[in-house]
Every structure is written in C-alpha cells, then in structure tokens.
N, C-alpha and C positions, 0 to 999 in steps of 0.2 A: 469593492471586490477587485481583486489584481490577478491575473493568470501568469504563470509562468510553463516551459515547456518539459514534460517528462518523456519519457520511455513512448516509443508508437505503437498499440493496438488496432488493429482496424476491425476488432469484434471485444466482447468481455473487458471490465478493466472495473475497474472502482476509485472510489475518492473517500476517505472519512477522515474530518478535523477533528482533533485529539481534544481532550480539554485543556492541556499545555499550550496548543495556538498550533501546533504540528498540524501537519499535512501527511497520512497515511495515502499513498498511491499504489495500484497494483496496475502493471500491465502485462492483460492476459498471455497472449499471441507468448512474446517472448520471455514469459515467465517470470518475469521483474517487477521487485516492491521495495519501496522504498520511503524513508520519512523524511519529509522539507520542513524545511523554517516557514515562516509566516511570509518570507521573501523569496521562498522559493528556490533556495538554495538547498541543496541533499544534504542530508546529515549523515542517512547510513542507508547499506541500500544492497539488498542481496536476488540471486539469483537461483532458480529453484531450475533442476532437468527436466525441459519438458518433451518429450519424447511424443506420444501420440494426444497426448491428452493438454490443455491449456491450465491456467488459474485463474479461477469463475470468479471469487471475490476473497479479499482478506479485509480482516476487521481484528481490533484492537479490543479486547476486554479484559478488565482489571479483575476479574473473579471475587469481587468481596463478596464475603457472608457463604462461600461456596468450602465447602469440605474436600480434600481429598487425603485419602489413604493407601 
C-alpha cells in the first residue's frame, strides 16, 4: 500500500477504490473530490460551494439493475 497526498480536511473526508484501480477522495472542510491513479496522481477533480455546511462522504455507484423514469 502507497499514500500519496490530497486536499486537507481536518474533520469528514472519505476514500473509496474504484474497481478500475482509481482512487475516489472527498475532502470535506473544503469541499473537494476528486479521482487518482493507483499512483496517485489526479485525474479529475471538482469543487462543490460550501457555504455553511461541508461534504460528509461521496461514493461511486454504477446503478446496474436500477430503473429510472
């Protein structure tokens, strides 16, 4: 296992590895998520307004077998 550095939280944040090898990172504080290489290098990487409130966790899902209309 290798670390590399992201975005600083010092409360809320997440981590979830993709089935690609990706690296899904959320940091809360200042509102930033973003996906890494397996080296930890950013690939894309956006920023949400956060005004009073933070980003508790973000997670990745493919929605198969789910309907919507």
């Amino acid at each position: 296992m290798q670390s590399f550095k992201v975005p600083f939280s010092p409360i809320v944040s997440s981590a979830q590895e993709l089935d690609d090898g990706t690296i899904l990172i959320d940091s809360g504080v200042p509102g930033i998520f973003g996906v890494y290489d397996a080296q930890g290098d950013l690939i894309s990487q956006w920023k949400m307004s956060v005004m009073k409130n933070i980003i508790y966790r973000v997670y990745q899902y493919d929605f198969k077998g789910f309907y919507f209309a």
